[in-house]
C-alpha positions in Angstrom: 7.3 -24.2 0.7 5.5 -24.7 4.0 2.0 -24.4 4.9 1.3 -25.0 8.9 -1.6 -24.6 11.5 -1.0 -23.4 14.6 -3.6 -22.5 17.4 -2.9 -19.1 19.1 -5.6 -18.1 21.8 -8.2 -20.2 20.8 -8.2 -19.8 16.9 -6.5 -21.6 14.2 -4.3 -19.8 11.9 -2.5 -21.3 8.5 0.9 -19.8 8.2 2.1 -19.8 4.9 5.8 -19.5 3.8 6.6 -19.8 0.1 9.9 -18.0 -1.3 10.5 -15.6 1.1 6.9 -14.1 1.3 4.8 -15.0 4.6 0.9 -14.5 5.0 -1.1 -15.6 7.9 -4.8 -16.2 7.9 -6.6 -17.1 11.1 -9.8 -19.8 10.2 -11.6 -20.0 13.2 -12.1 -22.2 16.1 -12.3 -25.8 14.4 -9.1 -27.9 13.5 -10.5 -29.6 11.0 -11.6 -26.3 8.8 -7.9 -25.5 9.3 -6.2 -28.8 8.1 -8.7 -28.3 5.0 -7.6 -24.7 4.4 -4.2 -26.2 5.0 -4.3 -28.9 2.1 -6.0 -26.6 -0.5 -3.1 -23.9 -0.2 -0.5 -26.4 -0.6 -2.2 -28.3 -3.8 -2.2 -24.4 -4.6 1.1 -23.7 -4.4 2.3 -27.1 -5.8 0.4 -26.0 -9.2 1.9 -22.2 -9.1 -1.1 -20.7 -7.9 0.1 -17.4 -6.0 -2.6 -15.7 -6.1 -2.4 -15.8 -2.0 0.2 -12.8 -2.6 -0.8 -11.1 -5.1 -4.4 -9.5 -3.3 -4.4 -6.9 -0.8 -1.2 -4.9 -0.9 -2.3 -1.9 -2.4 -0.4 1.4 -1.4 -2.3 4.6 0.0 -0.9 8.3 -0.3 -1.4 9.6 3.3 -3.5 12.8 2.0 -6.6 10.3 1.0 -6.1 8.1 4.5 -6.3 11.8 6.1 -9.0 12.4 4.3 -11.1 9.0 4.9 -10.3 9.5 8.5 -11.5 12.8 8.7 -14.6 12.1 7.3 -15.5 8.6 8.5 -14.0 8.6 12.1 -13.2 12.4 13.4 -16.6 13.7 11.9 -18.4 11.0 14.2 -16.0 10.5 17.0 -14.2 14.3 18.0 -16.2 16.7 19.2 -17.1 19.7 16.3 -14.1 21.9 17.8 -11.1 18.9 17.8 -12.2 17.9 14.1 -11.5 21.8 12.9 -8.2 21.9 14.2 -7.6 19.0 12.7 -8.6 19.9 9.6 -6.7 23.5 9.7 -4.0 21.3 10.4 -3.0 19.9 7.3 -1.7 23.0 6.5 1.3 22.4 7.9 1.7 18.9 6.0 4.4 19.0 3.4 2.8 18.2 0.3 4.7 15.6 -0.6 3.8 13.8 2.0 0.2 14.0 1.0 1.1 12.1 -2.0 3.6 9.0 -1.2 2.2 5.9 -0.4 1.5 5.2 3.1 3.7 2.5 4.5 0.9 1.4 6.8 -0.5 -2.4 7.0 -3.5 -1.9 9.1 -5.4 -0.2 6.2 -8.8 -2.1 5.3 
């Protein structure tokens, strides 16, 4: 088990190790807030609280990310004629690939 702080361009981050699975979670700017967050997570983990890797890891099928970003970023940010062709283009998605989960982190 190992819970550190490090400071990486001006904001502290705990970096958490525990049985093969990492997370990292920046805290902000103050050291002290960090060595707090530091000693909570490992009375955590010392009790068998994993709940630090159990949130957050859901998988997405690439047809409803599509869809999300069709309708909350390409309706607003590509002009009218951009956003049709990109709409007539999932057509020529397989649709198999419309339904496996996306392998993508960055999803929020």
């Amino acid at each position: 088990m190992g819970v550190k702080i490090r400071k990486r361009g001006g904001k502290w981050y705990v970096f958490v190790n525990y049985h093969g699975k990492r997370k990292a979670k920046c805290v902000g700017t103050s050291r002290e807030l960090a060595e707090q967050v530091r000693r909570q997570l490992e009375a955590k983990l010392a009790l068998g609280d994993l709940a630090l890797f159990d949130g957050g890891e859901k998988s997405q099928s690439f047809g409803s990310y599509a869809d999300k970003w069709l309708k909350d970023y390409a309706r607003v940010e590509c002009k009218n004629l951009h956003s049709r062709r990109i709409r007539r283009s999932d057509r020529t998605v397989p649709p198999a690939a419309l339904r496996e989960p996306s392998t993508r982190s960055d999803q929020a």
